[in-house]
Every structure is written in structure tokens, then in C-alpha cells.
C-alpha positions as CSV (number, residue, x, y, z in Angstrom):
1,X,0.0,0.0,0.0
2,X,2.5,2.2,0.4
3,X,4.2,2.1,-2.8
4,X,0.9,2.2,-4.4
5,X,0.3,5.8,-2.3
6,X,4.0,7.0,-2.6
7,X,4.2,6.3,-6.5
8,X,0.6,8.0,-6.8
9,X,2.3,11.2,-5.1
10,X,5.4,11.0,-6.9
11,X,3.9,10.4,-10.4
12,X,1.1,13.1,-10.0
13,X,3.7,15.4,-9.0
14,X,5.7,14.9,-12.3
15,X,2.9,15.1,-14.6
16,X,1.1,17.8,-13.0
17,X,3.0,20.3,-15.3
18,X,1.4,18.9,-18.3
19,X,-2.0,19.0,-17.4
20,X,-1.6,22.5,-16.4
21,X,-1.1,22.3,-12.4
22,X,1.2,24.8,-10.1
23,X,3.8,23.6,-8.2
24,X,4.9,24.7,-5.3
25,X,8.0,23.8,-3.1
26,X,7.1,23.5,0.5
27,X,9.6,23.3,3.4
28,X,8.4,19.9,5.0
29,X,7.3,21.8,8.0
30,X,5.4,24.6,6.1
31,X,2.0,26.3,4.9
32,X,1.4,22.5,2.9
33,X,-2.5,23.0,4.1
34,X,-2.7,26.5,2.0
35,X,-1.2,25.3,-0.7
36,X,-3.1,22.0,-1.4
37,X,-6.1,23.9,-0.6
38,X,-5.4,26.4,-3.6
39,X,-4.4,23.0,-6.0
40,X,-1.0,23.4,-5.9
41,X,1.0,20.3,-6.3
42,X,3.2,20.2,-3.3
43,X,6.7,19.1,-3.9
44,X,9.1,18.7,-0.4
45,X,12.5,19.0,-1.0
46,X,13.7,17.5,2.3
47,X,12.0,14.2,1.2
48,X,13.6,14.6,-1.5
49,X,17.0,14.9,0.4
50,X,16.7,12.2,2.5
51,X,15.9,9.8,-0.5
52,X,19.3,11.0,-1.6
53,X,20.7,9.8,1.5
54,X,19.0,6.4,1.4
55,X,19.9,5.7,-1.6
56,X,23.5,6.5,-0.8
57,X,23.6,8.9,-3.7
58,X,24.3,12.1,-1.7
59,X,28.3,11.3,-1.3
60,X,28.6,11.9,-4.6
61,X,26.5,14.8,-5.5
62,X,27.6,17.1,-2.6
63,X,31.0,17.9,-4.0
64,X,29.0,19.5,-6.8
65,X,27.6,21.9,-4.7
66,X,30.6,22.7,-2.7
67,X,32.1,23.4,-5.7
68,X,29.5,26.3,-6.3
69,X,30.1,27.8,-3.5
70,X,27.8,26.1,-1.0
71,X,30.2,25.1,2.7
72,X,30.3,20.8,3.6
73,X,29.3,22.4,6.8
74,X,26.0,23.3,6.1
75,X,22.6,20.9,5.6
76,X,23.7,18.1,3.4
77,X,20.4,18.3,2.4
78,X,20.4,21.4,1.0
79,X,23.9,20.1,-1.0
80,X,22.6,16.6,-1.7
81,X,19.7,18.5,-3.3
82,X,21.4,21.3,-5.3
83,X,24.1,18.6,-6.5
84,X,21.4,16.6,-7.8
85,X,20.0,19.7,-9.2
86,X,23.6,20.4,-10.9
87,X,24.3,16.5,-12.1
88,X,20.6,15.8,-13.5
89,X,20.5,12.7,-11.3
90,X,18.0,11.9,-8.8
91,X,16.2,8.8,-7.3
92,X,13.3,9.7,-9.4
93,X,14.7,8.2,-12.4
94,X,14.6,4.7,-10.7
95,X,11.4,5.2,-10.2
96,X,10.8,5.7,-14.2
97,X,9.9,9.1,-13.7
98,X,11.9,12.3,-14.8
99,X,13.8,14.4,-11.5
100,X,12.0,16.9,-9.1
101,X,9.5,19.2,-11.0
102,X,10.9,22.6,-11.1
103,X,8.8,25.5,-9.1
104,X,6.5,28.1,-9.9
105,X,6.9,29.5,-6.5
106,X,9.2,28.1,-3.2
107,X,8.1,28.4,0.5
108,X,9.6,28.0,3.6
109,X,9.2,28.5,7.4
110,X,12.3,29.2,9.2
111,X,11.3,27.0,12.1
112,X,13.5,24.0,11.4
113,X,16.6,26.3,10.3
114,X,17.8,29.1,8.4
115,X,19.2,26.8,5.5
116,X,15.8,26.5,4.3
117,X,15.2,29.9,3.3
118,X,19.3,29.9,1.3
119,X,18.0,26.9,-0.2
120,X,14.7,27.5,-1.8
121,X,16.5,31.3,-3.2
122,X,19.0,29.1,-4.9
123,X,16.3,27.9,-7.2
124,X,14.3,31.1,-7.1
125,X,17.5,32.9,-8.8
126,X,18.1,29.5,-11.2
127,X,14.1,29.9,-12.2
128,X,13.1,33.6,-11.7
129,X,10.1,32.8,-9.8
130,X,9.1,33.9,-6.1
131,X,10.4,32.7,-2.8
132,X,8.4,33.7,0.3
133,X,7.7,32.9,3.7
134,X,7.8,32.9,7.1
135,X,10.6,33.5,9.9
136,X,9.6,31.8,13.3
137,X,11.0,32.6,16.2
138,X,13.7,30.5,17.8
139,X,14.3,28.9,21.2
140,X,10.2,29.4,22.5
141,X,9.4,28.6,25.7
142,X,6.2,29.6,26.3
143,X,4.0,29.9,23.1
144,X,2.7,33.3,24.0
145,X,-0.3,35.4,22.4
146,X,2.1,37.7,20.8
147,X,4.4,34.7,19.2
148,X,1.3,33.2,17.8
149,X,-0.5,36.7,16.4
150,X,3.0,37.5,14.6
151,X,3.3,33.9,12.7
152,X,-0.4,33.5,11.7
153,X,0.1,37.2,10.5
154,X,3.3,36.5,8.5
155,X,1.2,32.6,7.2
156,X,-1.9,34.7,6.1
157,X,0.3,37.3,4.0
158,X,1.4,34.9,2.1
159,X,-2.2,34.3,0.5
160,X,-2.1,36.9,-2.0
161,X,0.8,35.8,-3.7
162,X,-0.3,32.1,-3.0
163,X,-3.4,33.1,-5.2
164,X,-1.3,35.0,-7.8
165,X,0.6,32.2,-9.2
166,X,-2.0,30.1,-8.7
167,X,-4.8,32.2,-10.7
168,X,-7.4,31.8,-8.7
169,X,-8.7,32.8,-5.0
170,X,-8.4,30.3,-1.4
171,X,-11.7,29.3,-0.9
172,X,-12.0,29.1,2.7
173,X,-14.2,25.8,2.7
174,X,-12.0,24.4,0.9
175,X,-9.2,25.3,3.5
176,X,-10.9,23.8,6.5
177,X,-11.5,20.6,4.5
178,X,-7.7,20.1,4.1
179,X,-7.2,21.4,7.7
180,X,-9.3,18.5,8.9
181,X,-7.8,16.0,6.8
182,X,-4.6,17.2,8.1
183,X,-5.6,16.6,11.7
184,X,-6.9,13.4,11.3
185,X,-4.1,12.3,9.6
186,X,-1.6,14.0,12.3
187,X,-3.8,11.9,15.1
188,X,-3.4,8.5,13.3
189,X,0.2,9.4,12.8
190,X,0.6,10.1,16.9
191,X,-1.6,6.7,17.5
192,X,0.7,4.6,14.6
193,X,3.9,6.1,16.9
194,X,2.3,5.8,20.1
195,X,1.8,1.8,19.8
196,X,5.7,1.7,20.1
197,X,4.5,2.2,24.0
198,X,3.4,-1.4,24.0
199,X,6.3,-4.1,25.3
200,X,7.4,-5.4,23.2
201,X,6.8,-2.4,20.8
202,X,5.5,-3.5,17.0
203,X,7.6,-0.8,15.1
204,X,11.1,0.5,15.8
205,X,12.3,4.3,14.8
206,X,13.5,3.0,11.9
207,X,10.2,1.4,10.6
208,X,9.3,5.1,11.8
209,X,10.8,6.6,9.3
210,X,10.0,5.1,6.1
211,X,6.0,5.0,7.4
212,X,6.4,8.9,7.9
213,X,6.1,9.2,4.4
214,X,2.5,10.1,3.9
215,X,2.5,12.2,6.9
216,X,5.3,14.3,5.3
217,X,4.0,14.9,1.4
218,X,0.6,13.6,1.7
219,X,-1.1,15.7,4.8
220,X,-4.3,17.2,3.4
221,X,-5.2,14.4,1.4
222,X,-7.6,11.1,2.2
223,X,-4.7,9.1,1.1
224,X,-2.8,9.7,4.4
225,X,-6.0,8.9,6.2
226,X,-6.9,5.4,4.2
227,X,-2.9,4.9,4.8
228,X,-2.7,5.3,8.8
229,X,-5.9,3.6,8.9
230,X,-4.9,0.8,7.6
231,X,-1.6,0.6,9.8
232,X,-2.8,1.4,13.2
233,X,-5.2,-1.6,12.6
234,X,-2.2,-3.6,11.8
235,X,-0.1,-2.4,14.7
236,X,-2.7,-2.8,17.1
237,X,-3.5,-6.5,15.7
238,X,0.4,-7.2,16.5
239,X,-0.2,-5.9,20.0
240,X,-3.3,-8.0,20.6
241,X,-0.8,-11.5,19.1
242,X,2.6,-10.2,20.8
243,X,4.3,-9.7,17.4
244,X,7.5,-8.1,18.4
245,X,9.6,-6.0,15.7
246,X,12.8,-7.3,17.5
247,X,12.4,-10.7,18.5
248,X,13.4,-11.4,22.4
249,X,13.3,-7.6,23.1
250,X,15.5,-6.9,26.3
251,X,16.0,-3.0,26.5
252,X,14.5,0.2,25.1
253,X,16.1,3.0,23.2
254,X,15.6,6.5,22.3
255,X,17.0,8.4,19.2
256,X,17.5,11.4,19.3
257,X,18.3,13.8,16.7
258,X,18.3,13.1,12.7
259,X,18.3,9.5,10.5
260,X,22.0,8.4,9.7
261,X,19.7,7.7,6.1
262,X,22.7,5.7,4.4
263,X,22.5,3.2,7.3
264,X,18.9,2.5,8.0
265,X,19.3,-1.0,7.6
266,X,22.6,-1.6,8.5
267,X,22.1,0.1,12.1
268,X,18.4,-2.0,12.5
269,X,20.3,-5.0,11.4
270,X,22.3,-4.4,14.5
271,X,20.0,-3.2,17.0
272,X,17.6,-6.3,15.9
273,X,20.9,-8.7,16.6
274,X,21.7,-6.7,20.3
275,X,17.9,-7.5,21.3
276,X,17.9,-3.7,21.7
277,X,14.2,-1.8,19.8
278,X,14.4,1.6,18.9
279,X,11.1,2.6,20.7
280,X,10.7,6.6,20.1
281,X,12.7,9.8,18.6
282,X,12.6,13.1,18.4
283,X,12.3,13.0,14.8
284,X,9.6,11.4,13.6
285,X,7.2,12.8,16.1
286,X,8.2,16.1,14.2
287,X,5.2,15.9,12.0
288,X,2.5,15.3,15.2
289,X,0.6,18.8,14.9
290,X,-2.3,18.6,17.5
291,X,-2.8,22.5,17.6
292,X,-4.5,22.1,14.1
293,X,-8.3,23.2,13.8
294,X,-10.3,23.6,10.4
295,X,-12.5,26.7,12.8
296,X,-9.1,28.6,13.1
297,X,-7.1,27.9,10.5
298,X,-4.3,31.0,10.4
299,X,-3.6,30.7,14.1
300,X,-3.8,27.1,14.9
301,X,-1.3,26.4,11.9
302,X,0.7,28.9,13.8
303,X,0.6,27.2,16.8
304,X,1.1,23.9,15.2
305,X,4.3,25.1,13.6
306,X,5.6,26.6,16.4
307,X,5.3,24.0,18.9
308,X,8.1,21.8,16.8
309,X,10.6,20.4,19.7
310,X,13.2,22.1,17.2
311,X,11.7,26.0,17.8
312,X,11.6,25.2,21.6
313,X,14.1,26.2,24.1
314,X,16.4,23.8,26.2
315,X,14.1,23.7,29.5
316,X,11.0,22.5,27.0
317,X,12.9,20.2,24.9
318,X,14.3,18.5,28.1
319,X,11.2,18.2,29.6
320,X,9.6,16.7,26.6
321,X,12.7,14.3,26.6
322,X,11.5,13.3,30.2
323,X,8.2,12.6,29.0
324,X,9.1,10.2,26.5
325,X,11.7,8.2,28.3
326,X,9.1,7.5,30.8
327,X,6.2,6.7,28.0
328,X,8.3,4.7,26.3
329,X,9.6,2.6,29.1
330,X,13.6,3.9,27.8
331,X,16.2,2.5,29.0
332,X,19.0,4.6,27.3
333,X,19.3,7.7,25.1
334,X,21.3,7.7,21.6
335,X,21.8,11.1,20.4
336,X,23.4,11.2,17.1
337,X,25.6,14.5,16.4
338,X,24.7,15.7,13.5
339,X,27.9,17.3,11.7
340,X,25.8,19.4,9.1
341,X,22.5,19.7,11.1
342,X,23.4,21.1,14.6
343,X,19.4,22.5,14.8
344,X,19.0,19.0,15.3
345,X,21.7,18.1,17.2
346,X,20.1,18.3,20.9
347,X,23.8,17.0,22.5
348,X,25.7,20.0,22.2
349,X,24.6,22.3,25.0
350,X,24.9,19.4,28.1
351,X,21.3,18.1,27.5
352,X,22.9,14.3,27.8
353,X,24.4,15.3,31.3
354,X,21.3,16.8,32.9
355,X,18.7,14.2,32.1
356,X,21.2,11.5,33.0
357,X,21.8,13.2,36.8
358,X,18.2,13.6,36.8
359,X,17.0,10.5,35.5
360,X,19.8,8.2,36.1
361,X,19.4,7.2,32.3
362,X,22.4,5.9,30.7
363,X,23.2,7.8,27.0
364,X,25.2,7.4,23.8
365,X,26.4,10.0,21.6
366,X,27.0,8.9,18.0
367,X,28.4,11.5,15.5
368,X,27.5,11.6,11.7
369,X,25.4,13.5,9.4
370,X,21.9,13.1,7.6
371,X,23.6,12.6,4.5
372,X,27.0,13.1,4.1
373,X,28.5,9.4,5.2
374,X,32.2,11.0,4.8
375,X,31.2,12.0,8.0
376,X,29.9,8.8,9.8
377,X,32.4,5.8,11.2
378,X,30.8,2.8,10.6
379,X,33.4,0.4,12.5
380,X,33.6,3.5,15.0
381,X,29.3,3.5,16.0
382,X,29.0,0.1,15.8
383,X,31.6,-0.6,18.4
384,X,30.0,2.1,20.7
385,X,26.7,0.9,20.1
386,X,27.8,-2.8,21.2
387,X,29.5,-1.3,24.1
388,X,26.5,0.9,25.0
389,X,24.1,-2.2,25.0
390,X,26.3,-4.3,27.6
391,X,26.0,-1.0,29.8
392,X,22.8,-1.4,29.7
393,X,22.8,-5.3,30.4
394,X,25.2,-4.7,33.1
395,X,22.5,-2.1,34.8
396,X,20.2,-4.5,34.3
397,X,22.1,-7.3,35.7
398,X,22.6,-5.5,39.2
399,X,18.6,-4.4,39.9
């Protein structure tokens, strides 16, 4: 089902053009719900990215971009994407389908990071057509009145322009049916994650991550829906018969912080053979937006977009943290160090140190990148995973 559902999306998206559809590029975390509502295809080049790192292709194509200028220290998304852009390759051809459809207008929302915004003008310049949209405030603690006003402001000033390209006007019905297909599809995405509670859990982070896929491109749309639908019913039917995703399940991780995308398999394959499940993350939970309500569209998307762990300040994120360790049932913390995405990074500022004083919690930190696997030691994670897993057997031994 879900390559039926993924190629659908994928396929519609390329032949849009033809039959005389918009585009328009939406930071993953963006205004989607405006867009789809005005019948704009919606194209996500941070899914596209991270099929670049999956597929192992991004190694190659970064240098490209580097080479015009862009830093290796920067989101290897952006320069996986943008290198692809440059070579004319991307995993779109193996799907029989010609590369990313170019843009008749880019948005973003600053709340993941400020790369975003540099990435999407890239291709404005390369195409001549409009980049807009809106800067969120960093490091919120409290989502206050004022923080809320000023971002459903800055989303519904974007509507005119939104309505420009796409020649005709937002019908507001039409915006609170999306906005309610959103939510329901953002509550069957939280259920789908929250069955990782159960012991042993039926799906791992990494199952997590491919399964995102609909809640990524495809909120909006009944196809998300029908998708989680069918999935929570499957999830909860291997609760009910004890189907484990990691056979003899002994302890409980959580990872924090971005996919290593070239090593999905590789690092399952080794948390399967350690016993050890992958319970919860910080990053696929990033597409879980309660706050959204077809009656209130501007200001709940607001609040929705703001309320991303990434926007929040240290004291929120750790207390979130807290949360899930003890809703999962966690054992130990993995935080992987990102080298080109510190917005996602959450070890660098002695987050590790405080939740293990204050919950006696064990923790790993593993440093790579999304993308770029110059960065990552295989031999070098895998040995500290091992080693981090008889830590935790040890601790276990002597309770």
C-alpha cells in the first residue's frame, strides 16, 4: 500500500505540469494546508533529500555543490539537493519518472533552520520565480499570544501571492476541509507512533521513518488517512498477538536527533541482533501537529508550527525528553551529532548530562550526518553501540 500511495504522489507530481497544475516547493514543516487547498501540487525537497541519502547517492553529488560555493558544513540536504540539481540525477529516475519538478513558486518556514530559506532562493534565482515565507521565532518557551499573532500574520500574508501564481482565489471551505484532513491524519500518525509504548513495541524508529512518508508529502489528502488507517489496525492487531519487531526484546532505546539515512538498515540489522528496539525519537514525532483546527485555520497552523521540539528552548525540549523516556519505558538515550545539522543536534549544550543526573538514564552519543557518510564511522558506531548495549545489560544485571 505504500508504494501504491508514494508512487501515486510521486507520479502526480511529475505530470502535474502537463495537465496545467502549479507547483509549489514546501519546506516539509510549512503552509502544505494552504497550498493543497489552492491546487497546488506540493513538492518537499527535504524528502527529497533524504531519498538521496538512502539511496547512498548524496556522497557523490555534494561535492557539486561545494564546488559552487555552498560550505560541507552546512545541511547536506540542501547540498545533496542542489548537487542533484547540478548532475541531472536523482532517485526519481529509478522510479521511471523524470527528476524533481521545477517550481512556480518556493516556500519555507524558518522554524526547522535558516538553511531552508538559502535553499529555496537558490532555485528562485536559477528559475526567476518567487520565494516567500515565514521566519519563526527560535528557542520558545512559552507559546505566547504575541508569538502566535506574529506567525499566523506573517502565514496569512502569504495568500495573495499564494493566489497569484495560482490564478485563482483560497476558498475558505475548501481550507478547512484540508485542515481536517490534516488533523486526522496528524492523530493516526501520533496513535501509529504511540503503539511503540506497548512491550514489546511492534515498530522500531527505523520502521518510523519510512512509514512517515505520507505524513510528510501527503497531509491534506484522504490518502494519508486510508494509509494510517490501515496501519494502526495492523499495529494494534500485533499488539493483541505479541508480534514483536525485535524478537526477544531486552531493553529500550531512544533516538534522538536526525536519521544516519545511508545506514537504516545496517544500524536495525544491529539493534535487531543486540535484542535492543528503537522505541521513540525526536524526529519522527516532528510531523504530530495537535494545535490544528479547520474553525481557526491561520492561528492554529501557527501554533502547530511553532510548537516543533526544534523552535523550543532547552528547558522545553528536556522536559519533553522526560516525557518520552518514561512513556516509552527507555532504557537509554542515543543522540546522534549531527555534523551538518546542529538545529537538530540536541547534544551540544549538556542536555545528555542533565537528564542523566536527573534520571539516572544511561546515554550514547554517535556522530555523523543526515547525509553526508564521509562524516559517519561505521566500525567506530557500531563498536559504541555494542558497548552501550552491555551498559545497559550490566545495569540491568545488578537491579
Amino acid at each position: 500500500m505504500m508504494k501504491a500511495v508514494m508512487g501515486k504522489y510521486y507520479t502526480e507530481l511529475t505530470t502535474g505540469p502537463a495537465q496545467g497544475k502549479k507547483t509549489a516547493w514546501c519546506t516539509s514543516v510549512g503552509p502544505a494546508e494552504l497550498l493543497r487547498a489552492l491546487g497546488y501540487n506540493v513538492y518537499f525537497p527535504e524528502n527529497h533529500g533524504a531519498m538521496l541519502g538512502a539511496t547512498r547517492m548524496a556522497p557523490d553529488l555534494i561535492p557539486l555543490a561545494n564546488a559552487r560555493g555552498f560550505s560541507p558544513d552546512i545541511c547536506s540536504y540542501l547540498t545533496s539537493d542542489i548537487g542533484s540539481y547540478l548532475k541531472g540525477e536523482s532517485p526519481f529516475q529509478k522510479m521511471k519518472l523524470p527528476g524533481p519538478p521545477k517550481a512556480d513558486i518556493l516556500v519555507f518556514n524558518t522554524n526547522q533552520c535558516r538553511d531552508v530559506k538559502d535553499w529555496f532562493q537558490f532555485y528562485a534565482r536559477e528559475w526567476n520565480v518567487p520565494c516567500i515565507g515565514i521566519h519563526t521565532p527560535r528557542s520558545l518557551g512559552e507559546l505566547d499570544g504575541p508569538v502566535i499573532e506574529d506567525v499566523a500574520r506573517q502565514t496569512e500574508a502569504l495568500v495573495p501571492e499564494f493566489e497569484r501564481v495560482a490564478g485563482q482565489k483560497l476558498d475558505p471551505e475548501k481550507l478547512r476541509a484540508v485542515m481536517a484532513l490534516s488533523r486526522q491524519c496528524t492523530e493516526l500518525w501520533k496513535a501509529v507512533l504511540e503503539a511503540a509504548a506497548a512491550v514489546p513495541t511492534p515498530i522500531t524508529f527505523f520502521d518510523g521513518t519510512i512509514q512517515m512518508g505520507p505524513a510528510v508529502v501527503l497531509r491534506g489528502s484522504q490518502d494519508a488517512v486510508d494509509y494510517y488507517k490501515v496501519l494502526l489496525a495492523e499495529l494494534k492487531q500485533c499488539i493483541a498477538n505479541g508480534v514483536a519487531a525485535v524478537d526477544g526484546e531486552k531493553f529500550r532505546i531512544y533516538w534522538d536527533g536526525m536519521p544516519v539515512w545511508g545506514k537504516l538498515r545496517d544500524l536495525a540489522t544491529q539493534f535487531q541482533a543486540l535484542k535492543a528496539a528503537v522505541v521513540a525519537s525526536t524526529y519522527c514525532n516532528s510531523w504530530i501537529f495537535d494545535d490544528l483546527d479547520p474553525a481557526d485555520p491561520f492561528k492554529s497552523m501557527a501554533r502547530a508550527y511553532c510548537r516543533l521540539f526544534i523552535c523550543r528552548s532547552e528547558d522545553r525540549k528536556e522536559k519533553y525528553m522526560e516525557e518520552m523516556v518514561a512513556k516509552y519505558k527507555v532504557n537509554g538515550i542515543l543522540y546522534h551529532d549531527a555534523k551538518t545539522c546542529p538545529n537538530n543536534s540536541n547534544n551540544r549544550y549538556q542536555m545528555p548530562q542533565r537528564l542523566e543526573q536527573k534520571l539516572r538514564i544511561p546515554y550514547l552519543v554517535i556522530h555523523g550526518d543526515l547525509n553526508d557518510l564521509r562524516l559517519y564511522s561505521e566500525e567506530q558506531a557500531r563498536t559504541n553501540i555494542e558497548a552501550f548495549i552491555e551498559q545497559l545489560a550490566e545495569r540491568a544485571a545488578h537491579r
